[in-house]
KEKE-3310 file (N, C-alpha, C; in steps of 0.2 Angstrom, whole numbers, plus 5000, padded with zeros to 4 digits):
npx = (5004:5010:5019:5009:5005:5015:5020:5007:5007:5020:5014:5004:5012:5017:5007:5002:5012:5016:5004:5007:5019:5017:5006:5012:5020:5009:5010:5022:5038:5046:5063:5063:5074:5076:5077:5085:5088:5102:5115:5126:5119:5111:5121:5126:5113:5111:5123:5120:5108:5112:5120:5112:5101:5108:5116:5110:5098:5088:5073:5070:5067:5070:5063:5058:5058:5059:5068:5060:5048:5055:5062:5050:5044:5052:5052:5037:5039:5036:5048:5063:5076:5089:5101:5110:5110:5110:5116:5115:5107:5095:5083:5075:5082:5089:5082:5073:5080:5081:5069:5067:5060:5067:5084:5101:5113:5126:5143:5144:5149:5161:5168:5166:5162:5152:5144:5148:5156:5167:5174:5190:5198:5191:5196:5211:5211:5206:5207:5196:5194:5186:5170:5168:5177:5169:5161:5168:5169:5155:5147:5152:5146:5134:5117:5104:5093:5092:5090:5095:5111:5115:5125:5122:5119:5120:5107:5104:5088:5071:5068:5078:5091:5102:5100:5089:5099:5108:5099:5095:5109:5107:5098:5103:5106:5116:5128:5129:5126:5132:5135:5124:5118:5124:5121:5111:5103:5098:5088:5089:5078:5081:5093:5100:5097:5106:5118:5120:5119:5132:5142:5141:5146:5159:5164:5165:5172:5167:5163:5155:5146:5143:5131:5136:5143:5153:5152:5153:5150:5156:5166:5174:5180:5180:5189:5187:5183:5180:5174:5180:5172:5174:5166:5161:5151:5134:5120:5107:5109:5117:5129:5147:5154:5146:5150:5159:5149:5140:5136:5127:5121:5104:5089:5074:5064:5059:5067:5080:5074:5067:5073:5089:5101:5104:5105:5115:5127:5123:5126:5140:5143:5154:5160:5170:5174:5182:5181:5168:5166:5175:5167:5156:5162:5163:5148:5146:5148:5142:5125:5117:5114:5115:5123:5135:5139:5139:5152:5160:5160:5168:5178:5181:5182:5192:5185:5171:5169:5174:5164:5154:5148:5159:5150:5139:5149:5151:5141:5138:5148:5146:5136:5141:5149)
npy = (4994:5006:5008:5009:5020:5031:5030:5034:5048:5052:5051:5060:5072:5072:5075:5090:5096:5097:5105:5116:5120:5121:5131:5142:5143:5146:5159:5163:5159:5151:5145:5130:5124:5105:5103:5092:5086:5087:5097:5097:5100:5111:5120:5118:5122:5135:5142:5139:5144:5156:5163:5160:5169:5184:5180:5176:5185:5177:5171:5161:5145:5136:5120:5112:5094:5076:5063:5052:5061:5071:5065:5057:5071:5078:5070:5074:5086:5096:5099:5109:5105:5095:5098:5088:5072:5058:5043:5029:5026:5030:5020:5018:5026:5024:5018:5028:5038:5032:5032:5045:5055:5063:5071:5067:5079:5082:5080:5081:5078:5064:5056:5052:5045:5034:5023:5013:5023:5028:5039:5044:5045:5033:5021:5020:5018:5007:4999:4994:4991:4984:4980:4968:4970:4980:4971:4964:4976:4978:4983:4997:5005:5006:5012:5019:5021:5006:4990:4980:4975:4979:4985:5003:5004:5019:5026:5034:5042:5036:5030:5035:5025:5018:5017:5004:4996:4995:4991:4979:4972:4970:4963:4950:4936:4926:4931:4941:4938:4936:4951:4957:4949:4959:4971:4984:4990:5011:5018:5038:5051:5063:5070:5082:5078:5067:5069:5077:5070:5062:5073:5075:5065:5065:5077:5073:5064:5051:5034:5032:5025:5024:5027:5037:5051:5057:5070:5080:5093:5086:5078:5087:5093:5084:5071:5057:5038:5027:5012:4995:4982:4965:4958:4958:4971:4970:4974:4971:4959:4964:4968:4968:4986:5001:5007:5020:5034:5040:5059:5068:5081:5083:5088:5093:5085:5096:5106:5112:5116:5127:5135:5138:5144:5143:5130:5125:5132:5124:5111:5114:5111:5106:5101:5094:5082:5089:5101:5104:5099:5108:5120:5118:5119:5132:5137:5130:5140:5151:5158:5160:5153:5157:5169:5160:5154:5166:5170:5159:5160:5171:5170:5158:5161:5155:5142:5143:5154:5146:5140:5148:5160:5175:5188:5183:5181:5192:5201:5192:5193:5208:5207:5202:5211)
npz = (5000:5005:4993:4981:4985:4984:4971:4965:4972:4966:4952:4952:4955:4946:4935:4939:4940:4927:4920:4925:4921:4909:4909:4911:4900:4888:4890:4890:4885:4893:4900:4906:4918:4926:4944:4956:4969:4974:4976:4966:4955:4958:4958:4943:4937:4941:4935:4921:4919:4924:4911:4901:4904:4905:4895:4882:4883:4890:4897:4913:4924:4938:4941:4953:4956:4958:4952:4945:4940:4933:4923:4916:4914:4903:4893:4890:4887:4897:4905:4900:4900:4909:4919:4924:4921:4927:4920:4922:4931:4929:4924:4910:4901:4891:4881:4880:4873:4860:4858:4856:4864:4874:4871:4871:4874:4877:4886:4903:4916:4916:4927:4939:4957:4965:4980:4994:5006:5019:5033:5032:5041:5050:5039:5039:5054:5058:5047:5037:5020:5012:5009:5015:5028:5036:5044:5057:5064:5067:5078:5081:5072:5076:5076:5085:5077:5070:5072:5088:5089:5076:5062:5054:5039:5029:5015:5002:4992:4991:4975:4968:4955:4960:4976:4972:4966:4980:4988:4983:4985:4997:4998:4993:5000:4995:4992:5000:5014:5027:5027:5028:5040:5049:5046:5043:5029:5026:5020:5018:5014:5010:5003:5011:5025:5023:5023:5032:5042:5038:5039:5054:5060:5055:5059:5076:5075:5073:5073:5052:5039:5021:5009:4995:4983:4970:4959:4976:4988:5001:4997:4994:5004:5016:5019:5010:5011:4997:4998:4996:4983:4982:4970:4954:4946:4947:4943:4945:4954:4965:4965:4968:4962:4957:4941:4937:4929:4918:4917:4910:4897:4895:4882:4879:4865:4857:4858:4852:4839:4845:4853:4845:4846:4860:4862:4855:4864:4878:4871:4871:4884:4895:4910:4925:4935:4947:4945:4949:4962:4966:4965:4972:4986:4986:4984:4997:5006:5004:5007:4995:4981:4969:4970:4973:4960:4953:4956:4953:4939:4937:4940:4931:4919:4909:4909:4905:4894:4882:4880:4873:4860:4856:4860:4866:4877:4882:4885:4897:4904:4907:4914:4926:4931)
capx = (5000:5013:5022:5004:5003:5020:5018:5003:5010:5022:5009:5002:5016:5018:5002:5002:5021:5015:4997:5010:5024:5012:5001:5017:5022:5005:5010:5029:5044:5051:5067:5063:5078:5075:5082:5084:5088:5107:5120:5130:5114:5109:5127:5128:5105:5112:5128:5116:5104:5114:5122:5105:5097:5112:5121:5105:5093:5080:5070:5073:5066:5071:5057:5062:5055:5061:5071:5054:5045:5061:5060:5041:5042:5056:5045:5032:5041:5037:5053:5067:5086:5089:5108:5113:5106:5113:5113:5114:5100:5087:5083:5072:5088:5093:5074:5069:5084:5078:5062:5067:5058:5073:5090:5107:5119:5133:5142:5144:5155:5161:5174:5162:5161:5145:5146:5148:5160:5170:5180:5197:5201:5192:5199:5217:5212:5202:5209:5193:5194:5180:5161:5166:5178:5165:5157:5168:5167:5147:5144:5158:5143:5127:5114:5096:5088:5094:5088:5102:5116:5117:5128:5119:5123:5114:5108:5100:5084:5070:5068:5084:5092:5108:5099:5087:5105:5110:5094:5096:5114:5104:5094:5108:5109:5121:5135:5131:5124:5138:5134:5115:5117:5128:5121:5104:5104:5095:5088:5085:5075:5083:5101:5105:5100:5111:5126:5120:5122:5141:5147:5142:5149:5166:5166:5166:5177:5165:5162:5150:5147:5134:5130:5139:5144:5156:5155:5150:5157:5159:5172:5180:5183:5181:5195:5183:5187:5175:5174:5179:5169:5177:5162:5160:5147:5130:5113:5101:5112:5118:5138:5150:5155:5144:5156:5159:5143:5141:5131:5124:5116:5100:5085:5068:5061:5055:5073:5081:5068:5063:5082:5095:5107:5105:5105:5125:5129:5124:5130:5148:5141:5155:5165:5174:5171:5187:5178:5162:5168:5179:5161:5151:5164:5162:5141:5145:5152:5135:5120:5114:5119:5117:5129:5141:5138:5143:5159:5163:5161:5171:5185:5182:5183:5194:5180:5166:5168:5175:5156:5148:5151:5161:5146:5139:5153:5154:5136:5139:5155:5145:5131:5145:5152)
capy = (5000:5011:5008:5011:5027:5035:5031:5038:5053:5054:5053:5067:5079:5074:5079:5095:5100:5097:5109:5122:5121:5121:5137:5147:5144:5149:5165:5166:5152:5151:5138:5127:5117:5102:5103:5089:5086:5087:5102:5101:5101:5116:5124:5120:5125:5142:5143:5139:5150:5168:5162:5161:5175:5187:5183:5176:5187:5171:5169:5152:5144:5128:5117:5105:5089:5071:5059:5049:5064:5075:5060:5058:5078:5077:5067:5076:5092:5100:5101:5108:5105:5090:5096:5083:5064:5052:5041:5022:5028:5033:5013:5019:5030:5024:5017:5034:5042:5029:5036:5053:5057:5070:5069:5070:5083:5084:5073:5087:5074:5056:5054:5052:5037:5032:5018:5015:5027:5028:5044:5042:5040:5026:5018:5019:5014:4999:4994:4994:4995:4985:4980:4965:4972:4981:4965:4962:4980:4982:4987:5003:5008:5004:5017:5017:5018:4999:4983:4979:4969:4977:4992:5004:5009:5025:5024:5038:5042:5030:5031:5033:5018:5018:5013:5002:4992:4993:4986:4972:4969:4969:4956:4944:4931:4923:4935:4947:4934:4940:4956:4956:4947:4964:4976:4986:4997:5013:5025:5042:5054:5068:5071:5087:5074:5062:5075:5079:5060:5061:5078:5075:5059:5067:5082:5070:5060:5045:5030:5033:5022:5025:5027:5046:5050:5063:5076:5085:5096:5083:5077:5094:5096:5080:5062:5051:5033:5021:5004:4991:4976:4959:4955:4963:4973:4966:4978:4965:4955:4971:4963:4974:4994:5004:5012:5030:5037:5049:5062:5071:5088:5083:5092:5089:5086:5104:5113:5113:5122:5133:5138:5135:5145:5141:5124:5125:5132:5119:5106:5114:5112:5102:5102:5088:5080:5092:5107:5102:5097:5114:5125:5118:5122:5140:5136:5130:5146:5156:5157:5161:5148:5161:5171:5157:5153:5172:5170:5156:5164:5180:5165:5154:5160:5150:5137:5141:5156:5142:5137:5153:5165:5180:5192:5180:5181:5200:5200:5188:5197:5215:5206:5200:5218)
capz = (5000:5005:4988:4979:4988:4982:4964:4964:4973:4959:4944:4953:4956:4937:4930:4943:4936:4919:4921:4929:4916:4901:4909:4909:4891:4886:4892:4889:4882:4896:4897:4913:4921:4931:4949:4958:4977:4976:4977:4960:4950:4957:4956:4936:4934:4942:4929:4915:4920:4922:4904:4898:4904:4904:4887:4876:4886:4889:4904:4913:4930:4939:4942:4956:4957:4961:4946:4941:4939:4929:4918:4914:4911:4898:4889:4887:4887:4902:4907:4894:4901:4914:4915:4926:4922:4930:4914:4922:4937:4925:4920:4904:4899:4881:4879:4881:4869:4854:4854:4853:4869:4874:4868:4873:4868:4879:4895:4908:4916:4918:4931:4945:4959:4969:4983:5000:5009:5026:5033:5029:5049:5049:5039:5043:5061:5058:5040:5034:5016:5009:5011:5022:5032:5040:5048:5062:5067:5069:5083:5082:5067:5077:5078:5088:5071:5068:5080:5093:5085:5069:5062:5050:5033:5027:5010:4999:4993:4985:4966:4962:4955:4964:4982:4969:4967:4987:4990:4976:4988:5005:4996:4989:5006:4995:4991:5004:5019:5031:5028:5029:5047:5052:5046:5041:5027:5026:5015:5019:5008:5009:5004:5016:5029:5023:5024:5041:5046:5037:5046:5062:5064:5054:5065:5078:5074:5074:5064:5048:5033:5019:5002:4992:4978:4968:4966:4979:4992:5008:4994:4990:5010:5020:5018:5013:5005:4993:5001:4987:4983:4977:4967:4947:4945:4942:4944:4948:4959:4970:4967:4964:4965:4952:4939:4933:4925:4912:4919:4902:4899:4890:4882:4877:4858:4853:4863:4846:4837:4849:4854:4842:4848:4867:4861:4853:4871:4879:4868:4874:4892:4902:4915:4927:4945:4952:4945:4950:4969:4970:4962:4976:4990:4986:4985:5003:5009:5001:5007:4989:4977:4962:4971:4972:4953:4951:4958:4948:4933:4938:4943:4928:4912:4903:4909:4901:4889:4876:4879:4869:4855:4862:4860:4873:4884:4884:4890:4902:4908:4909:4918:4931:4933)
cpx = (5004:5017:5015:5005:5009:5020:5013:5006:5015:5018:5006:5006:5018:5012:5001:5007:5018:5009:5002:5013:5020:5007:5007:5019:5016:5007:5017:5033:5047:5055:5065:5068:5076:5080:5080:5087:5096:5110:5123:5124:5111:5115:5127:5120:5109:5118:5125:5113:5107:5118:5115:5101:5099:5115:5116:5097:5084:5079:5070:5070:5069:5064:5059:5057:5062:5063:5065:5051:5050:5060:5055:5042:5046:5053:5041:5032:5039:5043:5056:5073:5085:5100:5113:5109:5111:5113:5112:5111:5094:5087:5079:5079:5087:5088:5071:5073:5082:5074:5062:5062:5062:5080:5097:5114:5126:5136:5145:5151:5154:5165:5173:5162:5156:5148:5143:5155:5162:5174:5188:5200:5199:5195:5206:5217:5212:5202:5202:5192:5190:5174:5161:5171:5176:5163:5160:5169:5160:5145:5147:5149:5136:5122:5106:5092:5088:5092:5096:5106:5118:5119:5121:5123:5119:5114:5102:5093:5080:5070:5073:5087:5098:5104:5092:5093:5107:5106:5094:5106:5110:5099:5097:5109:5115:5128:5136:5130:5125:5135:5130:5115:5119:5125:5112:5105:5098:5091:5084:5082:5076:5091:5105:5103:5104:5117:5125:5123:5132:5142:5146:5146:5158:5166:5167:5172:5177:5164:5155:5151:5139:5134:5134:5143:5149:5154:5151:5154:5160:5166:5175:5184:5184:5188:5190:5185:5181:5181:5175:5174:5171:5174:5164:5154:5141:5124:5109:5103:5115:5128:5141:5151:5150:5151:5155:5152:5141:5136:5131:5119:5108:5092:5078:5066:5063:5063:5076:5080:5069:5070:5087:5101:5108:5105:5111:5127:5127:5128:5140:5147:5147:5161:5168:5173:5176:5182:5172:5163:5172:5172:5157:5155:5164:5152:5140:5145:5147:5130:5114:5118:5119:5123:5137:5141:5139:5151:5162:5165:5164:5178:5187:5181:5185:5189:5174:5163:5169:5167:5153:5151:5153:5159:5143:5143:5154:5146:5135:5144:5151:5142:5135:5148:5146)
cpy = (5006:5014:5011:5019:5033:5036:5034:5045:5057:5057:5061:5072:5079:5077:5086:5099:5102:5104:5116:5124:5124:5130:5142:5149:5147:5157:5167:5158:5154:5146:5137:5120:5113:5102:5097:5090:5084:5092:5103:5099:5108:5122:5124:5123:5134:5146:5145:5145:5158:5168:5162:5167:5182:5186:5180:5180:5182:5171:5164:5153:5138:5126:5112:5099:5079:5069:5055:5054:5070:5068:5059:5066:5079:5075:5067:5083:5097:5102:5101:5105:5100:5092:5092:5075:5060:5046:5032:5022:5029:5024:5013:5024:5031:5020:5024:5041:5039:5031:5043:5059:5063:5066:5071:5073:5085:5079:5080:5084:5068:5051:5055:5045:5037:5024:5021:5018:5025:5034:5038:5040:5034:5021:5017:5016:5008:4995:4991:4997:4991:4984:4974:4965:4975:4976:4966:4968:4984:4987:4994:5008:5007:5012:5014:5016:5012:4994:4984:4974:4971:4985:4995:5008:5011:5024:5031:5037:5037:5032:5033:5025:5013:5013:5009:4994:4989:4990:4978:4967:4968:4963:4950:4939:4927:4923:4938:4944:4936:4947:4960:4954:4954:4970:4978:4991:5001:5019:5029:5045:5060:5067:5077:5083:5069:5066:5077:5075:5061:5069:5079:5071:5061:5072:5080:5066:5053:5043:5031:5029:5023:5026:5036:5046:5055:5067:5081:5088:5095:5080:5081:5095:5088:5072:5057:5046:5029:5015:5000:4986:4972:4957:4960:4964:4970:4970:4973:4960:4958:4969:4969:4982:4997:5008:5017:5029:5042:5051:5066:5077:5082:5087:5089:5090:5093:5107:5116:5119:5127:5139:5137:5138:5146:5134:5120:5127:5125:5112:5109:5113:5106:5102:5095:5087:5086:5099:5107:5102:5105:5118:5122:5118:5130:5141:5135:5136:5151:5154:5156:5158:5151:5165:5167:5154:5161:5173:5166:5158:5168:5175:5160:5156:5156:5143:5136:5148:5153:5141:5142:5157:5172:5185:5190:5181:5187:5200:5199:5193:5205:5215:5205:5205:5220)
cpz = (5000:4997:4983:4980:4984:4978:4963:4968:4968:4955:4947:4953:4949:4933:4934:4938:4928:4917:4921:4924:4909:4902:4907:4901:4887:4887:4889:4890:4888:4899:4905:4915:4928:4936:4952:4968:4978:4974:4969:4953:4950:4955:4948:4933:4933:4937:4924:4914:4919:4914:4901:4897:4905:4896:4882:4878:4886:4896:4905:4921:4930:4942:4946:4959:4956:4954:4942:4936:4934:4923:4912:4911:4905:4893:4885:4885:4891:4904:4901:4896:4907:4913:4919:4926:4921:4925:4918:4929:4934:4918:4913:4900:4889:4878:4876:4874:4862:4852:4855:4857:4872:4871:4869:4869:4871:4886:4898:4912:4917:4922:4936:4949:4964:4973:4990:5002:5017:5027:5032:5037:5052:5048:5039:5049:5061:5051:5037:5027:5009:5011:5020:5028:5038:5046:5053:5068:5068:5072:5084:5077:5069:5078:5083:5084:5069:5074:5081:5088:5078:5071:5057:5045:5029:5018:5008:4996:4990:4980:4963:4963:4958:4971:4979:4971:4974:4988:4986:4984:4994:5004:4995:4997:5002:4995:4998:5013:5027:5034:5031:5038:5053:5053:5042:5036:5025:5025:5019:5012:5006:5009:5008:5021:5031:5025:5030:5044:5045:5043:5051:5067:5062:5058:5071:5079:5076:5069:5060:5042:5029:5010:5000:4987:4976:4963:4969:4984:4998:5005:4994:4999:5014:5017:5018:5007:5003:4998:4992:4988:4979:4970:4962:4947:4940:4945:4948:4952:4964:4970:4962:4968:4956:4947:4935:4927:4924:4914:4912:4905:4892:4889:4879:4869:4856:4856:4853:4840:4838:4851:4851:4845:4856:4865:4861:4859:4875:4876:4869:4880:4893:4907:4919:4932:4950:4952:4948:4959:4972:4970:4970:4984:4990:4988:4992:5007:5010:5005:5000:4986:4971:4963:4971:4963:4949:4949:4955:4942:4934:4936:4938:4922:4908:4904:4903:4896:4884:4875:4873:4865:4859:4862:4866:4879:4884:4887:4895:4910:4912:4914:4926:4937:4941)
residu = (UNK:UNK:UNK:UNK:UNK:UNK:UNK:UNK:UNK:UNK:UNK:UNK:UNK:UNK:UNK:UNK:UNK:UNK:UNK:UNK:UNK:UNK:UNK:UNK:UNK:UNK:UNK:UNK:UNK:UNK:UNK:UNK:UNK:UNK:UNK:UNK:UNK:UNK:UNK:UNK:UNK:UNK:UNK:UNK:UNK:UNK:UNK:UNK:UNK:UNK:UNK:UNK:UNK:UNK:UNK:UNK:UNK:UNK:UNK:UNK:UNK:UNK:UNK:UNK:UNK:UNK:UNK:UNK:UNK:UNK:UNK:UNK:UNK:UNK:UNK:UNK:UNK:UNK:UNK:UNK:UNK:UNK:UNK:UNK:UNK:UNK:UNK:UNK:UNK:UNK:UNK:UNK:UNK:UNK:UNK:UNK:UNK:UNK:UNK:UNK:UNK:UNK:UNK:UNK:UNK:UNK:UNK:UNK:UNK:UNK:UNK:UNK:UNK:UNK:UNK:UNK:UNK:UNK:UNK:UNK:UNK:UNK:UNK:UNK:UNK:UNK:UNK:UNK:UNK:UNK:UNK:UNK:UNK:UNK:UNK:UNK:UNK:UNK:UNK:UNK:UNK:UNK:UNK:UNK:UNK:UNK:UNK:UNK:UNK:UNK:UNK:UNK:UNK:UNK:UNK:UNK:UNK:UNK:UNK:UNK:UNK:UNK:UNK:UNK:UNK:UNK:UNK:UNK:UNK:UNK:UNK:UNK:UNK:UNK:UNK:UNK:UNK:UNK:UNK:UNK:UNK:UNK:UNK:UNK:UNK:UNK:UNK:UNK:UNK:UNK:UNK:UNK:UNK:UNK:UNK:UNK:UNK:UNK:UNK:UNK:UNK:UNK:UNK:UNK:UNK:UNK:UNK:UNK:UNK:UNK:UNK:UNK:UNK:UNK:UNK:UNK:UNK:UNK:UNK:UNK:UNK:UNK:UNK:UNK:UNK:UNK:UNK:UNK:UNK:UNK:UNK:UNK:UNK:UNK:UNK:UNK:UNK:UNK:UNK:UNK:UNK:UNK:UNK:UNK:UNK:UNK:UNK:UNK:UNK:UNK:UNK:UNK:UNK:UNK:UNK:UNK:UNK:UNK:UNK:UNK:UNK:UNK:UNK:UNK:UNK:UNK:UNK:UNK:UNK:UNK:UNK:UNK:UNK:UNK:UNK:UNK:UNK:UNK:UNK:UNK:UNK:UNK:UNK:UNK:UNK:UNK:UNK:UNK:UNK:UNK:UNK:UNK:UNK:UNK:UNK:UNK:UNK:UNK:UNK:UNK:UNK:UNK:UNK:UNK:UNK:UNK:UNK:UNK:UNK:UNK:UNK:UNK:UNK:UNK:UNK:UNK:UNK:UNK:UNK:UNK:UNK)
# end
């Protein structure tokens, strides 16, 4: 029932989103990037966005909504730009590019790593340095939130396909048995509370293990280490470490058309897990995250003026002053 319930929650906030997006364009083209509920998506919408509305004079919103529903909207064209997809989380992915539902024009980056993590003094202490290493340290990783006797290992939120996978691993008694008897895993649904979970426990200087990914800004400042897995990577058997996945900028059908030359900017859109990880240590710093997407721009030229014609980037520039 509970699962009933969600999905329909979804379809709703999808025919809702859609009503919402669609009234606007009746009014005014205006480009709508999807946000999702993590940091360097909102750091590169914010980029996109003052490039957009500063050197092609276009108005632009973020529309934020969850992975299922950024997908679905794609689709149907309520949403234009998705310019973070996670391409090997989104299980319709290359189903969805065949049929010409959106289309992918650029990899933003691909030299990202997802898993289970450990601070770095962890492991050095207790030479934890993969999945079943943990086991004979449980108890050091127990919380209240798990029955007595097991550790816990935090896991992100539902509907994406990553903790899909971990789940698929906390299933596996055959591979993972050991593990399973150890430990409980546990997805939250917010990712600023997952990062609360890691930096309390590294500010501490207490044990944390849990699902996180690159890049973001607890890698640009904290020592944290991927846990290995013996096993090779198998989705539906949970074995394995997931590997580097192209995050793409992608746009819906009609963008093309409607924008040809915010179109050719994006398809230059990309940048790298360093840049990306340094960009959201500055975003840390801001309470406004278009402020900190200012200041990169001022800092990064050689970035992302190659991206635009230099009529573009003198706008861009004036806008900045």
């Amino acid at each position: 029932m509970k699962n009933f319930i969600k999905k329909l929650s979804i379809v709703l906030v999808g025919i809702a989103l859609a009503f919402t997006v669609a009234a606007c364009r009746e009014e005014e083209d205006v480009i709508t990037l999807a946000e999702g509920d993590w940091e360097s998506q909102v750091f590169h919408n914010r980029v996109i966005g003052f490039i957009i509305e500063h050197g092609y004079g276009q108005e632009w919103e973020d529309v934020q909504a969850d992975t299922p529903v950024v997908v679905q909207s794609l689709r149907t064209g309520d949403i234009d730009i998705n310019s973070e997809m996670w391409t090997d989380n989104v299980a319709s992915y290359q189903d969805d590019l065949e049929a010409g539902y959106y289309h992918e024009i650029a990899t933003n980056f691909d030299d990202n790593f997802q898993g289970l993590w450990v601070p770095g003094y962890i492991q050095d202490e207790y030479e934890i340095y993969d999945v079943f290493d943990l086991i004979e340290h449980k108890d050091m990783f127990h919380s209240d939130e798990v029955e007595e006797g097991k550790g816990i290992i935090y896991g992100g939120p539902s509907g994406w396909a990553v903790t899909d996978f971990l789940n698929n691993k906390f299933d596996n008694e055959e591979d993972y048995g050991d593990l399973i008897d150890a430990f409980e895993f546990y997805p939250i649904e917010s990712t600023a509370t997952l990062n609360t979970t890691l930096v309390d426990a590294y500010n501490n200087n207490e044990a944390w293990v849990g699902y996180h990914w690159t890049p973001t800004w607890p890698h640009a400042e904290m020592d944290l280490r991927l846990l290995d897995d013996p096993f090779d990577y198998d989705f539906d058997e949970g074995t394995g470490n997931i590997p580097p996945t192209p995050v793409t900028v992608v746009v819906t059908d009609s963008f093309e058309e409607r924008h040809p030359d915010i179109f050719d900017f994006l398809s230059n859109y990309e940048t790298d897990a360093d840049i990306t990880s340094e960009a959201l240590v500055i975003m840390d710093e801001h309470d406004d995250a278009m402020e900190a997407a200012k200041e990169w721009l001022r800092d990064n030229e050689d970035i992302w003026t190659p991206m635009v014609p230099e009529d573009v980037a003198d706008r861009v520039r004036g806008a900045l002053q």
